[in-house]
C-alpha positions in Angstrom: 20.2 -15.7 6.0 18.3 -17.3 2.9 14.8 -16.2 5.2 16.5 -12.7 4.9 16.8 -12.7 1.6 13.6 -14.5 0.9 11.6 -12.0 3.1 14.2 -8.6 1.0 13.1 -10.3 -2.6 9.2 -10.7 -1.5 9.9 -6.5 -0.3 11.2 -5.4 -3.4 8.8 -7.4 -5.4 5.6 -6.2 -3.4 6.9 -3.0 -3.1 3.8 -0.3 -2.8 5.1 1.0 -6.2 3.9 -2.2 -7.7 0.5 -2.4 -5.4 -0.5 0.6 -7.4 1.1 -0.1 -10.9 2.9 3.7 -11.0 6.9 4.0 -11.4 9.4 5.1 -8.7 9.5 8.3 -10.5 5.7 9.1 -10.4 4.2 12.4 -9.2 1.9 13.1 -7.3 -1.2 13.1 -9.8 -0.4 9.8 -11.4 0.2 8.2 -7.5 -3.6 9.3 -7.0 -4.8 8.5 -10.5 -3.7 4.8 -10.0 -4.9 4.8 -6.5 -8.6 5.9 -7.2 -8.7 3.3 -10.4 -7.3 0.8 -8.8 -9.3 1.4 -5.1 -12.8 1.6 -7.4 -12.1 -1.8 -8.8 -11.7 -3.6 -5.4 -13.6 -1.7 -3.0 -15.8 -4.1 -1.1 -19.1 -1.5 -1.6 -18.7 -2.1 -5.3 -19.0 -5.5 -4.9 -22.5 -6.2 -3.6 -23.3 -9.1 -5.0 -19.9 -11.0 -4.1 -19.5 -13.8 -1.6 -18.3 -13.0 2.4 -14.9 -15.0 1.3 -14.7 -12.4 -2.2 -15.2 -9.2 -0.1 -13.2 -10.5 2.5 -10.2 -10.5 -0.3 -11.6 -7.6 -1.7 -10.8 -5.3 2.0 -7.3 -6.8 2.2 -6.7 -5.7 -1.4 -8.2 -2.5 -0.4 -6.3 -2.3 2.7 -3.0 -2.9 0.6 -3.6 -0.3 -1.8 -4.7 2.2 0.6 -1.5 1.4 2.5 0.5 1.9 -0.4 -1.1 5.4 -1.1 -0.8 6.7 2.5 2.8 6.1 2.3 3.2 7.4 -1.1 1.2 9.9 -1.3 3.1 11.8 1.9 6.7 13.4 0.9 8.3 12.5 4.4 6.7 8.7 4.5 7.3 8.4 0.8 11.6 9.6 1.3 11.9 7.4 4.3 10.1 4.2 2.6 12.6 5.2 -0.8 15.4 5.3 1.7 14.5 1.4 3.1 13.8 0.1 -0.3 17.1 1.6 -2.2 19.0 -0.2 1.0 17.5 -3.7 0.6 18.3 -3.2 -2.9 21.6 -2.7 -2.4 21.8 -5.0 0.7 23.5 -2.5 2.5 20.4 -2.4 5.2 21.7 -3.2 8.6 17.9 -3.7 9.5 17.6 -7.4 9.2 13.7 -7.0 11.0 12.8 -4.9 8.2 9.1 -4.1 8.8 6.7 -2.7 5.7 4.7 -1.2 8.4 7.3 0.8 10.4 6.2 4.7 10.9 4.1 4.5 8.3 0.8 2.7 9.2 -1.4 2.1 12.2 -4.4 0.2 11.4 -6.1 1.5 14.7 -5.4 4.7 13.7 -9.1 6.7 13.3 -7.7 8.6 10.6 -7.8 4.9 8.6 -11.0 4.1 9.6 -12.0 7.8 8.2 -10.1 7.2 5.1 -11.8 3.9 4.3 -15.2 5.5 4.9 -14.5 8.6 3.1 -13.5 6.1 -0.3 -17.0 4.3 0.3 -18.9 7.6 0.2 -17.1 8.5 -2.9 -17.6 5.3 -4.7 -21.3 5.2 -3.3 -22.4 7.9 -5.3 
């Protein structure tokens, strides 16, 4: 129970809201605003001069952030990950294996991998 309630804290707390620094009530233009500020100061191609261990932390932030985007940026994805988040606030969730990741994010998914190159081009220029 207190690994529950441990791993439903460390949810709200990290919530994709927070990854991008925007409110629960943000539209649309301010979700993107954050994420292209946010994805220019991290992304790895920025960073030329940083160490294998610094970009390595770089892409993960970069990962996190884009996450938090592609699931916030999409109406449906957006509702659904609202839905989840309003139950663990109100521990009314009878999902106890709670995964960030459901529905919303396949890291083998080409359209990531096309994402992530699209950013680089964009912050190449």
């Amino acid at each position: 129970r207190r690994r529950q309630e441990e791993k439903r804290e460390a949810v709200l707390k990290n919530s994709h809201y927070s990854v991008l620094g925007v409110s629960r009530t943000a539209d649309q233009r301010e979700i993107k605003q954050e994420f292209y500020k946010k994805a220019k100061m991290v992304h790895p191609d920025k960073h030329a001069a940083a160490t294998p261990k610094e970009r390595e932390k770089m892409e993960e932030k970069m990962k996190e952030i884009t996450r938090a985007y592609n699931i916030l940026s999409d109406r449906n994805k957006r509702d659904q990950y609202d839905r989840k988040l309003m139950a663990l606030e109100n521990e009314d969730s009878d999902d106890s294996d709670y995964d960030d990741d459901d529905d919303y994010w396949d890291e083998d998914d080409i359209t990531v991998e096309l994402f992530f190159r699209f950013v680089a081009q964009m912050f190449a220029r």
